[in-house]
DRENTITOR-74229 format. One record per residue: residue number from 1; x, y, z of N, C-alpha, C in turn; chain. Coordinates in steps of 0.05 Angstrom, whole numbers, plus 5000, padded with zeros to 4 digits. Example, Ala and Ser with C-alpha at 12.3 -4.5 7.8 and 13.67 -1.06 7.14 Angstrom:
BEGIN
(1, (5264, 4886, 5156), (5246, 4910, 5156), (5264, 4934, 5156), 'A')
(2, (5257, 4955, 5142), (5273, 4979, 5143), (5258, 5001, 5157), 'A')
//
This chain:
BEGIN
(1, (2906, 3204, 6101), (2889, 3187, 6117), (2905, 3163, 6127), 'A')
(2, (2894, 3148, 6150), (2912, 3138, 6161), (2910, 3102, 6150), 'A')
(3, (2930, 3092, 6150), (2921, 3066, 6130), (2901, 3047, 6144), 'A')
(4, (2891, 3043, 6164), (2877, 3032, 6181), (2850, 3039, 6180), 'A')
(5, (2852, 3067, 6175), (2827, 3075, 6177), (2810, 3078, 6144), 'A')
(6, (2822, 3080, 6125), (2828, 3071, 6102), (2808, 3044, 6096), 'A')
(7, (2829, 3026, 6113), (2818, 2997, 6104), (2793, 2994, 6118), 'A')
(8, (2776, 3002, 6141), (2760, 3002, 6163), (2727, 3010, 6140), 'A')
(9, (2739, 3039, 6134), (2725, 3055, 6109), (2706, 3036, 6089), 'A')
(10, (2733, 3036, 6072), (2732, 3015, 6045), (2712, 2989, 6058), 'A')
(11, (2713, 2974, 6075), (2703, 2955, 6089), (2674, 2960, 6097), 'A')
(12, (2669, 2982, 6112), (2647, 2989, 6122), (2620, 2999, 6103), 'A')
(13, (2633, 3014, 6077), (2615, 3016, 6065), (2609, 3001, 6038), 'A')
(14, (2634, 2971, 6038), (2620, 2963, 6018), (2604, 2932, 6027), 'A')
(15, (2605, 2929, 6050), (2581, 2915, 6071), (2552, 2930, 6089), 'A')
(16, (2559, 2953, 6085), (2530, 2975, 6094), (2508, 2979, 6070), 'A')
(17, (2486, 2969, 6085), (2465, 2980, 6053), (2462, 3002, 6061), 'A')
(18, (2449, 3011, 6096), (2433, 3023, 6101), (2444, 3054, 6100), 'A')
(19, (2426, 3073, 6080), (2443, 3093, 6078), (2452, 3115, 6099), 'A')
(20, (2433, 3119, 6119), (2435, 3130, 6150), (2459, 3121, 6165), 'A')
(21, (2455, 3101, 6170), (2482, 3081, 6179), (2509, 3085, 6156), 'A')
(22, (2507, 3090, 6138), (2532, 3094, 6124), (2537, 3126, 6131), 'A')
(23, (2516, 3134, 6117), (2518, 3178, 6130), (2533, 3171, 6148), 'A')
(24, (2521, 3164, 6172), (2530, 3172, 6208), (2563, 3159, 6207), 'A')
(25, (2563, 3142, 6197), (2593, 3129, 6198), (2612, 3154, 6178), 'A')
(26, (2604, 3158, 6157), (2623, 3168, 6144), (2626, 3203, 6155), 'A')
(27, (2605, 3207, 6167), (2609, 3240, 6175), (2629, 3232, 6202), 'A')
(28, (2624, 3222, 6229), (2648, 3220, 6239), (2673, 3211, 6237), 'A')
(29, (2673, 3192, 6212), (2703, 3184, 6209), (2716, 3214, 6183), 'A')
(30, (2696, 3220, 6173), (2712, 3248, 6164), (2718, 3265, 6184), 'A')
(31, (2705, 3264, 6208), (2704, 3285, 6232), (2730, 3280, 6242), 'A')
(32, (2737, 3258, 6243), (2756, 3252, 6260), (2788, 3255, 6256), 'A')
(33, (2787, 3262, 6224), (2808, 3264, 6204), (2808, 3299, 6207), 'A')
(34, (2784, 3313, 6201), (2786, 3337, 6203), (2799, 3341, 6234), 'A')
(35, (2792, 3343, 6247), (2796, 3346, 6282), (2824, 3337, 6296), 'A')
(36, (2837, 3319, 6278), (2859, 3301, 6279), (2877, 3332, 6264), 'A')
(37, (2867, 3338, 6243), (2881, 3365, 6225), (2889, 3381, 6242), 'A')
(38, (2862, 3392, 6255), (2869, 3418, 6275), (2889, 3408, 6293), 'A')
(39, (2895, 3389, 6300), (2913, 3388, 6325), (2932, 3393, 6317), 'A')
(40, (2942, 3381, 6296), (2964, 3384, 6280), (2968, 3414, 6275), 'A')
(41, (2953, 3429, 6276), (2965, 3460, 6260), (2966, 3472, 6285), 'A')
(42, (2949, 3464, 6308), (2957, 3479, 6331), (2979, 3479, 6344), 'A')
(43, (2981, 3447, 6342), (3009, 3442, 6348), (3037, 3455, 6338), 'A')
(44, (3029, 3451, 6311), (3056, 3462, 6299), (3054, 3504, 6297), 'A')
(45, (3037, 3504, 6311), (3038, 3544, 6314), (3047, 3535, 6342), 'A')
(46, (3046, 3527, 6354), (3063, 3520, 6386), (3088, 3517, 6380), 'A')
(47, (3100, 3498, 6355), (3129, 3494, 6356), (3139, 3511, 6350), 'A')
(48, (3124, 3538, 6321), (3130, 3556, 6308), (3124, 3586, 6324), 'A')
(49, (3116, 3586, 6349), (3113, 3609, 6360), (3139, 3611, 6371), 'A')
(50, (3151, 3645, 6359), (3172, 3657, 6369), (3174, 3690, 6379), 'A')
(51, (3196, 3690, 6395), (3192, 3719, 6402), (3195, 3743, 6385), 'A')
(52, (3196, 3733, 6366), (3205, 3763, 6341), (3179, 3766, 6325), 'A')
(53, (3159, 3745, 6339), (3132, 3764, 6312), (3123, 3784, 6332), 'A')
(54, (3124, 3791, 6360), (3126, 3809, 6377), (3137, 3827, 6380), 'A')
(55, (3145, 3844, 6365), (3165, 3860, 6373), (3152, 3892, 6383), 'A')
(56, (3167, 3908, 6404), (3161, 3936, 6402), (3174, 3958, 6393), 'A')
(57, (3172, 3982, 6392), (3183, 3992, 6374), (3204, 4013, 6388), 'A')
(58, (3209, 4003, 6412), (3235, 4013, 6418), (3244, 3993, 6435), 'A')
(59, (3282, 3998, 6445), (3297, 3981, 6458), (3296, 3988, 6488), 'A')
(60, (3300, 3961, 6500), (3301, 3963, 6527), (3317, 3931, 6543), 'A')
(61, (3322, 3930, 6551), (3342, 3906, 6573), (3318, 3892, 6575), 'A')
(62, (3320, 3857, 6578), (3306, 3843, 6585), (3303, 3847, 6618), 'A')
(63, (3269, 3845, 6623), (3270, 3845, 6653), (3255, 3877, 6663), 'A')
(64, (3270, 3902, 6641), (3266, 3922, 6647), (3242, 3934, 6645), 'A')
(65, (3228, 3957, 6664), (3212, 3967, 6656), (3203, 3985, 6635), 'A')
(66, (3184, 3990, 6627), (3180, 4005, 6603), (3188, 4038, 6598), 'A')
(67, (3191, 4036, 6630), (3191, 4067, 6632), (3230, 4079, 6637), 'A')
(68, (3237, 4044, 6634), (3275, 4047, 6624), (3269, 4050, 6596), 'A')
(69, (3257, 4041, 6580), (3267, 4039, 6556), (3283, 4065, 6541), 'A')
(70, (3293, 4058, 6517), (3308, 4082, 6503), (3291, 4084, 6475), 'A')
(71, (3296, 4112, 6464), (3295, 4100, 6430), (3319, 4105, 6416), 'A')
(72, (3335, 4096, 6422), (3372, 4098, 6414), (3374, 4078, 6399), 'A')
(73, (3377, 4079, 6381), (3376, 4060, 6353), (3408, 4053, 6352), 'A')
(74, (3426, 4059, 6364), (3459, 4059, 6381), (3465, 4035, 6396), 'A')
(75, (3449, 4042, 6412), (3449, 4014, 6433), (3445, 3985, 6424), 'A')
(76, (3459, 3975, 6440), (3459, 3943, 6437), (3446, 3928, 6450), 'A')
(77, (3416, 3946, 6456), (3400, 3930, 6473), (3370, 3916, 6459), 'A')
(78, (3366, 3889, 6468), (3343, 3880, 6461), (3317, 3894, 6460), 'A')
(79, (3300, 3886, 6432), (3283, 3896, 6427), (3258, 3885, 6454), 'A')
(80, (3242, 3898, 6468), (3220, 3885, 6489), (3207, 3877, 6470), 'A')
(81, (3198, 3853, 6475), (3174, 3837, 6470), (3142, 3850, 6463), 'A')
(82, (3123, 3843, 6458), (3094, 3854, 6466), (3088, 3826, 6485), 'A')
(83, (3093, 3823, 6508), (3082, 3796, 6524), (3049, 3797, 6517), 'A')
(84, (3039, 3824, 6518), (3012, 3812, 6517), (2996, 3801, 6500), 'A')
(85, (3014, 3806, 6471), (3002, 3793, 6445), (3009, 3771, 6446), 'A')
(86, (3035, 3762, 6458), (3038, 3729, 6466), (3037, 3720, 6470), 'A')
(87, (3025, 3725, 6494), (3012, 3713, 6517), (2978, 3704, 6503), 'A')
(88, (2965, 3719, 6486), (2946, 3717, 6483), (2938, 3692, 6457), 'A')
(89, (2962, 3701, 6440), (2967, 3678, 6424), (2975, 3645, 6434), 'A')
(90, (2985, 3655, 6447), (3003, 3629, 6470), (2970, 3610, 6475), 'A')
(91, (2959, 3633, 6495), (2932, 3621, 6495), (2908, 3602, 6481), 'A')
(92, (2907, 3617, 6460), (2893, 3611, 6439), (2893, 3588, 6433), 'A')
(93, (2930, 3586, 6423), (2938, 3551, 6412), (2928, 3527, 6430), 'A')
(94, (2937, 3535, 6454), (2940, 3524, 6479), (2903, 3511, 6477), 'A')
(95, (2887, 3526, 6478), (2859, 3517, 6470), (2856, 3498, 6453), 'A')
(96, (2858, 3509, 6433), (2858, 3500, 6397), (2874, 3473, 6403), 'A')
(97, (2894, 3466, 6421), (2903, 3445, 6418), (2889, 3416, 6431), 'A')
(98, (2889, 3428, 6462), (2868, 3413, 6484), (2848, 3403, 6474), 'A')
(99, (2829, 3425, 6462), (2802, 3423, 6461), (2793, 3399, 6434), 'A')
(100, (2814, 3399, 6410), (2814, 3391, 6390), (2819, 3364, 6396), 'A')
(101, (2844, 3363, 6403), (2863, 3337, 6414), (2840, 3316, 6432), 'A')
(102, (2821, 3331, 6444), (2802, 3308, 6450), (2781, 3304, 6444), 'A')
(103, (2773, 3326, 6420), (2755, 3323, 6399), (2754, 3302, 6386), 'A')
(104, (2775, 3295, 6380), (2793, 3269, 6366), (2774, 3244, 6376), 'A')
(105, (2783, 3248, 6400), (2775, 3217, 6416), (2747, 3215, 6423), 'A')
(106, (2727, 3242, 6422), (2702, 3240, 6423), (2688, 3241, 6403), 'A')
(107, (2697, 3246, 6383), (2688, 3244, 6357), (2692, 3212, 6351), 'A')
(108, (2712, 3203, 6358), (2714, 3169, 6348), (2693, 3154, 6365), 'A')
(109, (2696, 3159, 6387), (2664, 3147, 6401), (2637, 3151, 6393), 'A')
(110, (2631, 3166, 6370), (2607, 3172, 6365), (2607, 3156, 6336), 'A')
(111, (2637, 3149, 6325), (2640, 3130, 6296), (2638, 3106, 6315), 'A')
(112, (2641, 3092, 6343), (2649, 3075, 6351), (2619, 3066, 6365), 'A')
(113, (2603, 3083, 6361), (2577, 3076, 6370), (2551, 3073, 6346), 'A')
(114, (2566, 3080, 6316), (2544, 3072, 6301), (2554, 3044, 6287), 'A')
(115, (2578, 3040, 6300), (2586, 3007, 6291), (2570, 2986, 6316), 'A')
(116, (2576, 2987, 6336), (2572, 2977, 6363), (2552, 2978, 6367), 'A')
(117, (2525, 2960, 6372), (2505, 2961, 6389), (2507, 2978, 6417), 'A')
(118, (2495, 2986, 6428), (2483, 2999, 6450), (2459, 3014, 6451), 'A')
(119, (2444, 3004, 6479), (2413, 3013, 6477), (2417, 3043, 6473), 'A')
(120, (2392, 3059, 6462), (2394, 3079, 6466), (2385, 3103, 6492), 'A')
(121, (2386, 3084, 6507), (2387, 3101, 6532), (2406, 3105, 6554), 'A')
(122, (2439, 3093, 6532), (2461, 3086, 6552), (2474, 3118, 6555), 'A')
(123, (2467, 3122, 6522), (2479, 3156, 6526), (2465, 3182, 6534), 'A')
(124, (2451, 3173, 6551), (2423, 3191, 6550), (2432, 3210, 6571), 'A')
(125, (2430, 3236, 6583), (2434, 3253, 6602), (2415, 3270, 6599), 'A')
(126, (2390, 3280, 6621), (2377, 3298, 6617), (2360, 3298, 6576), 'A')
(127, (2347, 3281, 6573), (2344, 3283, 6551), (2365, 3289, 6524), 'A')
(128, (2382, 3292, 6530), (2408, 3289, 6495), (2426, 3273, 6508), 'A')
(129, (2435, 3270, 6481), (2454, 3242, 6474), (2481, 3248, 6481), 'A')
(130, (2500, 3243, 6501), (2514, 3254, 6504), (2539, 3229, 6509), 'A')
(131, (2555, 3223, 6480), (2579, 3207, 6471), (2600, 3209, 6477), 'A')
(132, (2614, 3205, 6493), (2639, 3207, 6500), (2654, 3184, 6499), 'A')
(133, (2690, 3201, 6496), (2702, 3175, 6500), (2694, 3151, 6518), 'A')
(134, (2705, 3168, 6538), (2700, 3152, 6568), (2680, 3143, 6584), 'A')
(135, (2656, 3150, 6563), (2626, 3137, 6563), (2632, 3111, 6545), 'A')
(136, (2639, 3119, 6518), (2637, 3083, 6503), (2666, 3068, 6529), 'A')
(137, (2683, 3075, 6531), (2696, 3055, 6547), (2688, 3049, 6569), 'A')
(138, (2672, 3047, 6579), (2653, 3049, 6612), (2631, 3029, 6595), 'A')
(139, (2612, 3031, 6581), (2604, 3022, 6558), (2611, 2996, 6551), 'A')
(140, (2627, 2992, 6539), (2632, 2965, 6515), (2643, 2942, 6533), 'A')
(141, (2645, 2945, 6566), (2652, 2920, 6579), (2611, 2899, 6581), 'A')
(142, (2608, 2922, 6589), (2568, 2911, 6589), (2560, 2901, 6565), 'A')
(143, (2560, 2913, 6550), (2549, 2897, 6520), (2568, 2880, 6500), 'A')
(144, (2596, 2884, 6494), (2613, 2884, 6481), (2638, 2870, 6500), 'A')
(145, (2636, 2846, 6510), (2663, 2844, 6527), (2673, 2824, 6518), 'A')
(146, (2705, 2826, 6521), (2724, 2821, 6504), (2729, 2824, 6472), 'A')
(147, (2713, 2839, 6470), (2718, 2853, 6442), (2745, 2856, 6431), 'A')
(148, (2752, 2865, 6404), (2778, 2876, 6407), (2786, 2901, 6416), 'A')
(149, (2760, 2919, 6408), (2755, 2949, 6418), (2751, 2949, 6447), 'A')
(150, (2736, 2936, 6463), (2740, 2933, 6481), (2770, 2943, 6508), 'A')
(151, (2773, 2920, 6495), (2804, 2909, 6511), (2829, 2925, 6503), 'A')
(152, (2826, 2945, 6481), (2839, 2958, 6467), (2842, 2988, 6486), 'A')
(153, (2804, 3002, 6492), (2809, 3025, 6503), (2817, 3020, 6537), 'A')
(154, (2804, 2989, 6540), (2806, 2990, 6565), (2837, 2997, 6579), 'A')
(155, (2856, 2990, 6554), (2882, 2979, 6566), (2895, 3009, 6561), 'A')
(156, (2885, 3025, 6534), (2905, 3052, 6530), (2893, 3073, 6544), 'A')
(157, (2859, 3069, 6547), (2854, 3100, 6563), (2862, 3104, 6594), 'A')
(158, (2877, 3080, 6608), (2884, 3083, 6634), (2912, 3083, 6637), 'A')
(159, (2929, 3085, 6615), (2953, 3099, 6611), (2963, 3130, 6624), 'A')
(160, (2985, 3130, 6628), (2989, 3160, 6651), (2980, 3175, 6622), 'A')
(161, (2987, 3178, 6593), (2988, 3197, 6572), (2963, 3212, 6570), 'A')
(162, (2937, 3180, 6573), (2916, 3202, 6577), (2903, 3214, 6600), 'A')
(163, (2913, 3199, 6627), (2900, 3215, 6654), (2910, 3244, 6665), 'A')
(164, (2932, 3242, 6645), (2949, 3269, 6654), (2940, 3288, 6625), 'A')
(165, (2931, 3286, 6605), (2928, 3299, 6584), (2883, 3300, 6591), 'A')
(166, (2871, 3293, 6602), (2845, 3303, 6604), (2837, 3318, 6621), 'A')
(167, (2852, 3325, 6651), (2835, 3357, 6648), (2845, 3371, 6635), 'A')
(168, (2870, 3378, 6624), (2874, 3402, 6598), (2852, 3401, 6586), 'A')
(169, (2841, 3390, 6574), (2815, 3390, 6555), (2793, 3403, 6578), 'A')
(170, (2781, 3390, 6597), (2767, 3396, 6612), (2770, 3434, 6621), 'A')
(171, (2789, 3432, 6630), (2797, 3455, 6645), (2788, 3475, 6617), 'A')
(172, (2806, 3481, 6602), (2804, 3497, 6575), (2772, 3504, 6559), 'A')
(173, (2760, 3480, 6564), (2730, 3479, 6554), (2706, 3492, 6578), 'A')
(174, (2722, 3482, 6606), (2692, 3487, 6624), (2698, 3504, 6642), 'A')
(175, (2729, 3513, 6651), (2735, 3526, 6667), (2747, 3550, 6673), 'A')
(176, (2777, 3553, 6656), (2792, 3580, 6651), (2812, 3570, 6632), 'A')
(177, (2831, 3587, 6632), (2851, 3585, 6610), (2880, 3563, 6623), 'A')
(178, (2892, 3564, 6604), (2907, 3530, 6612), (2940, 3548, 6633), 'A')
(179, (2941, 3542, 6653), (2961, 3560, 6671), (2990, 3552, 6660), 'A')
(180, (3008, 3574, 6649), (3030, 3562, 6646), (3047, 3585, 6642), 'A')
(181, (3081, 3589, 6655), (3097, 3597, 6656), (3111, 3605, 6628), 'A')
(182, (3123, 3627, 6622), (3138, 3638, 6600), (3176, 3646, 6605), 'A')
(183, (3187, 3628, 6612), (3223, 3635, 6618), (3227, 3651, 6587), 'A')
(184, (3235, 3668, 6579), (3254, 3678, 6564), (3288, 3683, 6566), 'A')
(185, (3305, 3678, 6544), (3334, 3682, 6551), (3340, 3703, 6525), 'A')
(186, (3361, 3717, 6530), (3369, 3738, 6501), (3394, 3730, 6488), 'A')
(187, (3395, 3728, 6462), (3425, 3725, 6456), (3441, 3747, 6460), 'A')
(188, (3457, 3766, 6467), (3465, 3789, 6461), (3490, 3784, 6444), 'A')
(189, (3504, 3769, 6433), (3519, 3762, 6418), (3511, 3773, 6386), 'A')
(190, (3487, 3750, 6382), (3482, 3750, 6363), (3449, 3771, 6365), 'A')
(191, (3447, 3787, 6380), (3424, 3803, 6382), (3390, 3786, 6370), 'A')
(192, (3386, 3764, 6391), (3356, 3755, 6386), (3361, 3735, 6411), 'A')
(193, (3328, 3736, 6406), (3316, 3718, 6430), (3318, 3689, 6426), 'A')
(194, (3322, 3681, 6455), (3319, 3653, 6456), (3293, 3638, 6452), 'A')
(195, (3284, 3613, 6432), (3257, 3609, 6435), (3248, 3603, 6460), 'A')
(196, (3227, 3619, 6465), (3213, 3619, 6492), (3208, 3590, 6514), 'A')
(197, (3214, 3585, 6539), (3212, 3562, 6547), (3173, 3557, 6570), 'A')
(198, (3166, 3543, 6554), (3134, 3551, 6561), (3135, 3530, 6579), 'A')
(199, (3124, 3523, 6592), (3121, 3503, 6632), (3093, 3511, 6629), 'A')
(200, (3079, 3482, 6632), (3053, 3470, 6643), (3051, 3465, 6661), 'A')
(201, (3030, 3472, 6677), (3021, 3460, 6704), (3018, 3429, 6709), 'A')
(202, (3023, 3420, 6732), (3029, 3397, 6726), (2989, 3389, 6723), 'A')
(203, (2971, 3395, 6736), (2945, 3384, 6734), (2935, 3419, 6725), 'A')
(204, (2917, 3431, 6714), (2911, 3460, 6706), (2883, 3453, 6724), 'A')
(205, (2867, 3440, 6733), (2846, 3448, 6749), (2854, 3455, 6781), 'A')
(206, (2884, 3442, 6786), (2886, 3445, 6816), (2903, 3481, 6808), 'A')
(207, (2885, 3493, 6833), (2888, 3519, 6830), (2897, 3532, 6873), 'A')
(208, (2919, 3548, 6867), (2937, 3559, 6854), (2957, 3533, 6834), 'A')
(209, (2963, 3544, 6809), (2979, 3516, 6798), (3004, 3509, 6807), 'A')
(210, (3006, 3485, 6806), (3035, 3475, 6822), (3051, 3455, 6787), 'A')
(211, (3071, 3475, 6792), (3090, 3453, 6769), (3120, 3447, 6789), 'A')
(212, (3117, 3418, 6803), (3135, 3413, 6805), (3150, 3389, 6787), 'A')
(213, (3130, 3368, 6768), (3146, 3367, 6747), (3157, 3379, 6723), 'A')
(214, (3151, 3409, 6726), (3176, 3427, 6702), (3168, 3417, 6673), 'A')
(215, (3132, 3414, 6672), (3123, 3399, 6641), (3126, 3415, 6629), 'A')
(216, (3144, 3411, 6605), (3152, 3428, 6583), (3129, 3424, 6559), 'A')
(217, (3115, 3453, 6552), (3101, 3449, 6537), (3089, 3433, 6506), 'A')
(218, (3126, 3435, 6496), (3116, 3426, 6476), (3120, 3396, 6462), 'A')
(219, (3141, 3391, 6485), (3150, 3354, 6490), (3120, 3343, 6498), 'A')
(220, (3100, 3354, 6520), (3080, 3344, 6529), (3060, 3341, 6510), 'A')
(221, (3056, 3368, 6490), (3045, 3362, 6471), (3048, 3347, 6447), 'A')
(222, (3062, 3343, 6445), (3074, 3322, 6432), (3075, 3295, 6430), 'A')
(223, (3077, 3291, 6462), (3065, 3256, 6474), (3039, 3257, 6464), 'A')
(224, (3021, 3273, 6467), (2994, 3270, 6476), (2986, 3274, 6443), 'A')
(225, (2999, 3276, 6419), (2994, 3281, 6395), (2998, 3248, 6383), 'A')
(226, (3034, 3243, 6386), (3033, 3208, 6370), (3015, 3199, 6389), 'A')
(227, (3008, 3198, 6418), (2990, 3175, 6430), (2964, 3183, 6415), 'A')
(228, (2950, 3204, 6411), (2927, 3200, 6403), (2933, 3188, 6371), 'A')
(229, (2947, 3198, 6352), (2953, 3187, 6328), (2955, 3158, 6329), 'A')
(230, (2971, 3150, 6340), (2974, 3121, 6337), (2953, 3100, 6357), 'A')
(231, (2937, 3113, 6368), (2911, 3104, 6377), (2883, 3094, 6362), 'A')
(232, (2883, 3125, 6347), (2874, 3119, 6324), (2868, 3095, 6310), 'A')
(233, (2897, 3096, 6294), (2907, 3073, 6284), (2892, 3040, 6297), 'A')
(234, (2903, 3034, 6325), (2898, 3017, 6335), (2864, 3016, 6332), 'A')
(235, (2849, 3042, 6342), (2822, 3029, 6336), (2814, 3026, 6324), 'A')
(236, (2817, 3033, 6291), (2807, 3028, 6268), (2817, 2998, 6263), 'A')
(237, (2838, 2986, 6266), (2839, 2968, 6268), (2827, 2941, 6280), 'A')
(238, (2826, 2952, 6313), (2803, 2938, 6326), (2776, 2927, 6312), 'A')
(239, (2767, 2958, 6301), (2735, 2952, 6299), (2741, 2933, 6271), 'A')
(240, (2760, 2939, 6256), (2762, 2913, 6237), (2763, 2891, 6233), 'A')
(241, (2773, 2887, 6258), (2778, 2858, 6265), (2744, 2847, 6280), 'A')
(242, (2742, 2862, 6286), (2713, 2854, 6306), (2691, 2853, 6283), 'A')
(243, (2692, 2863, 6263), (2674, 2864, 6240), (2680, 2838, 6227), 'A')
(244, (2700, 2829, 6229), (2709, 2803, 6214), (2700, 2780, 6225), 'A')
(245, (2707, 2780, 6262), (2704, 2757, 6274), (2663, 2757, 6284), 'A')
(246, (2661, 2786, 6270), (2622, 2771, 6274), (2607, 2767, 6240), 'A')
(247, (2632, 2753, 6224), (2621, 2756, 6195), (2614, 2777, 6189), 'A')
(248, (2630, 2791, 6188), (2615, 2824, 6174), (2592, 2831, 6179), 'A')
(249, (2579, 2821, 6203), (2549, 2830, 6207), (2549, 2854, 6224), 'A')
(250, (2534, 2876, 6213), (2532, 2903, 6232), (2497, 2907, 6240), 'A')
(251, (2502, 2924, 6251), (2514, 2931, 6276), (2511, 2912, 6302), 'A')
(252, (2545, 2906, 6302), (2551, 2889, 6321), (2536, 2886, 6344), 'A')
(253, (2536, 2860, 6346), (2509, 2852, 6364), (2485, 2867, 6377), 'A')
(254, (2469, 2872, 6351), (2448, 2880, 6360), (2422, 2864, 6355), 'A')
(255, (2406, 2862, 6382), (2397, 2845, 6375), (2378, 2837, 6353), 'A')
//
């Protein structure tokens, strides 16, 4: 657990009587820890995906068709791939990562709204409650301004890390699968594959996809992993400080 969020914890519930208000706080800030997990394992099956859990069961030249292949157990030619099991796996993570990775940040808006006053008809859509990041930051300038939370999302959610990292989420959840290129190279020296070079679209809703910045999959994921991690951090901190400077009184300004 992250030490910020730790101290936020420890703080929150030994100033909460109300036991609802403590439930709702403590199920999303466990949420947020769980959801923070998955990113992490998706992530790291992205760093750990290689071309040899693929393999088929005879040899053939990279590039070649299936209908070159040999079964000459002689030859010094590369084993083919199964692309389509890898492709499918490829996929999967690719989900599991997006979809999680901003789970993260909508899950903290829903811990960030049983601290925070707001009427209850700010989250309202069609009759349900519908919390989002980018709802509490749209949010906390009207009721909550100059907060520390405030001034905090205002200043990191308009960062390129996250305008370029939310339609992945979008796209993956409401639309199709996340568009991205597979380069392979072969050693023939040492007989194995090069780890695969995976390229992201530079936006995945603009369709046909265009990558002319050459976003390498797993550097990108990676930005978009410490920024949410160490965001985290920062907000649990925020709301601590903001709990302090209204005398520990919750839920912050209500009236």
């Amino acid at each position: 657990m992250l030490e910020a969020q730790q101290k936020l914890r420890d703080l929150f519930n030994s100033i909460v009587s109300d036991e609802k208000t403590r439930s709702e706080f403590n199920l999303f800030d466990t949420s947020v820890s769980q959801k923070l997990w998955s990113t992490r394992y998706y992530f790291d099956e992205l760093k750990d995906l290689n071309t040899e859990k693929y393999p088929k069961n005879y040899l053939v030249l990279p590039h070649q068709d299936d209908t070159q292949s040999t079964n000459d157990p002689t030859t010094n030619q590369p084993s083919l791939m199964d692309m389509p099991s890898y492709c499918l796996d490829l996929s999967r993570i690719l989900d599991g990562f997006f979809m999680n990775s901003m789970s993260v940040l909508d899950t903290l808006a829903h811990l960030i709204s049983t601290v925070y006053y707001f009427p209850p008809e700010e989250f309202k859509y069609k009759n349900e409650d519908r919390i989002y990041i980018l709802g509490i930051k749209k949010a906390l300038p009207k009721y909550h301004p100059n907060s520390e939370i405030e001034v905090l999302l205002d200043k990191r959610l308009k960062q390129d890390w996250f305008t370029e990292f939310a339609p992945f989420r979008h796209c993956t959840t409401h639309e199709s699968l996340i568009p991205y290129d597979v380069n392979l190279g072969y050693d023939f020296i040492n007989k194995r594959w090069h780890p695969p070079e995976i390229r992201l679209a530079d936006n995945p809703q603009i369709r046909p996809p265009q990558q002319p910045r050459n976003r390498e999959a797993i550097s990108f994921c990676q930005t978009i992993f410490d920024n949410i991690e160490s965001l985290l951090n920062e907000v649990y901190e925020a709301i601590r400080l903001d709990i302090q400077n209204n005398n520990n009184n919750l839920i912050i300004g209500k009236p």
